[in-house]
N, C-alpha and C positions, 0 to 999 in steps of 0.2 A: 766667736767673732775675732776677726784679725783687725786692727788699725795700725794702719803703714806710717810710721813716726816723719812727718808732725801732725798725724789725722788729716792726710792729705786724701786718703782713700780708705774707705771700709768695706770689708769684707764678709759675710756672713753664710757658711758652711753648710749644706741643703743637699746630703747625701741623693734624697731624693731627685734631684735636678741634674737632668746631662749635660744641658749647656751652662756652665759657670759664669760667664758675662754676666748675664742677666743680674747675680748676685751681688758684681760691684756694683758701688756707687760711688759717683765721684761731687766732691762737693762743687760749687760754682768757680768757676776760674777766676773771680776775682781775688776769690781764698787765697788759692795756689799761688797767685802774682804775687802774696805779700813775703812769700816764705824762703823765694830766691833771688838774687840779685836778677834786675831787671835788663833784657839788653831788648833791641829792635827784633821782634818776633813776627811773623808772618801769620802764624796763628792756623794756615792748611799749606802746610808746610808739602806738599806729594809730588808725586813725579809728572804729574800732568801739570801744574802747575813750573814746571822749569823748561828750560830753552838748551836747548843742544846746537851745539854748530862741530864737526870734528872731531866726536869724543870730546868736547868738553862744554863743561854746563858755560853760557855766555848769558843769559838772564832769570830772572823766576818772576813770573807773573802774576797778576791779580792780586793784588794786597789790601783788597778791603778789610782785610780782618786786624790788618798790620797793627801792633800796639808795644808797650813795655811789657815784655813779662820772663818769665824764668825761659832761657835758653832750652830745657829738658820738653817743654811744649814743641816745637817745632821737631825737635831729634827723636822722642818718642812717637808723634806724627807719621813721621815720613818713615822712622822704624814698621809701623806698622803696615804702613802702605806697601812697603818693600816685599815685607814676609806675603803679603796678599799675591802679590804678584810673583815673586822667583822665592822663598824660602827663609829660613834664619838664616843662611852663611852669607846672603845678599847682605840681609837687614844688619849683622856682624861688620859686613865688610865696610857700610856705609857708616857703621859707629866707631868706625877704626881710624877710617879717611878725615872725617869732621874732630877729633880727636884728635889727629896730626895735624891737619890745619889751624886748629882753633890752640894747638899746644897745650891744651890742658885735658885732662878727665872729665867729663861730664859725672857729679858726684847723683847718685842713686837713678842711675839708666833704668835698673831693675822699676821701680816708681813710677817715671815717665811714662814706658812700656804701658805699663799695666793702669794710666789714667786715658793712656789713648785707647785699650781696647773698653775702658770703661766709657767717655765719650763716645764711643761711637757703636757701642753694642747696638739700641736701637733701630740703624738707619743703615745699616752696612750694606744690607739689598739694596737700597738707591743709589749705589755708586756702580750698579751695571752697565749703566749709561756712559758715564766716564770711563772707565775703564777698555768698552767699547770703540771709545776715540782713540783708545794708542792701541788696537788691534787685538785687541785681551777678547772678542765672542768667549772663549773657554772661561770666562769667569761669569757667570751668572748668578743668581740668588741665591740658592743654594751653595754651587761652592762658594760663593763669598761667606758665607752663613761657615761652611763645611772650614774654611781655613781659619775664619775669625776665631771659633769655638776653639781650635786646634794649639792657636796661636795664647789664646785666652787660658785656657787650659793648661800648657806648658808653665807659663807665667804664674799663675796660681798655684799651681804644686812644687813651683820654689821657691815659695815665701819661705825664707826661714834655711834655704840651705844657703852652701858655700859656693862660689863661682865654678861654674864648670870652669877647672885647669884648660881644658881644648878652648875657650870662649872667654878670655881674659877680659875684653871688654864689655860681653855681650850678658843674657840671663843665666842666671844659676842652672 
C-alpha cells in the first residue's frame, strides 16, 4: 500500500488488476480542503465549462460546485480533462500556462493528478455526452475508459520516481 503524504490518497497494489484506477481511493474532499490554503475553486474545472472568444478564454461557466478549497482541485481537473482529449503535452502545457499566470508552482501537481483520476474513475463513460458537445464523437466509452486507464497508469507507476527532466512541471 502507498499513501501519498498527508494520506490524501491510497493506493493498494493488485498485480492482478489491469485497470489501476479502480485501486485508488480518494478520501472526501472535505479532507483534502483542510490540507491546502483555500482560494475560490470551481470544483469541474474542464474545457466545456469555459468560454472562448479569439483564442482567448473570456469566461468559465457553471459554478455550482464553486467553494474554498485547495487550488490543485481545479488544475488536476482540467489536467485531466486535457489528457482525455489531446495528450499529456496539452495537459503540460496548460500546467505551465496556470503556473505563469498564477506566478507560483502549484506544490505536489503529481497529487492533484492522481485524486482526479481517483474522483472520477467510476463515471468517466458518462462524460460521452459532453465531450460529444465540443465535437469529440471519437471519444466514447471505451476510449474514455481506454485514456482514463492510460492516464491512471502512467501516474501510478511514478509514485516514487523523480520528475521527468523533459516535464519539469508535469508527472514523473
Amino acid at each position: 500500500m502507498i499513501t501519498a503524504t498527508p494520506c490524501l490518497l491510497t493506493y493498494h497494489h493488485d498485480p492482478g488488476v489491469s485497470d489501476q484506477s479502480c485501486l485508488l481511493k480518494a478520501p472526501p474532499a472535505d479532507y483534502a480542503k483542510a490540507l491546502a490554503p483555500a482560494v475560490l475553486t470551481h470544483f469541474d474545472y474542464w474545457s466545456g465549462n469555459t468560454v472562448w472568444e479569439g483564442g482567448r478564454i473570456t469566461g468559465v461557466v457553471d459554478w455550482s460546485g464553486g467553494c474554498l478549497a485547495p487550488r490543485g482541485f481545479d488544475v488536476g481537473w482540467c489536467r485531466l480533462d486535457l489528457y482525455l482529449l489531446y495528450g499529456e503535452d496539452i495537459a503540460d502545457t496548460f500546467l505551465g500556462s496556470y503556473q505563469t499566470a498564477s506566478r507560483s508552482a502549484l506544490p505536489d501537481v503529481h497529487l492533484w493528478d492522481l485524486w482526479a483520476v481517483a474522483r472520477s474513475h467510476e463515471h468517466v463513460e458518462s462524460w460521452v455526452p459532453n465531450y460529444g458537445d465540443l465535437g469529440r464523437a471519437d471519444l466514447t466509452a471505451g476510449e474514455l475508459r481506454k485514456r482514463h486507464s492510460a492516464w491512471t497508469g502512467h501516474l501510478v507507476n511514478s509514485i516514487g520516481k523523480p520528475p521527468d527532466p523533459r516535464r519539469p512541471d508535469g508527472p514523473r
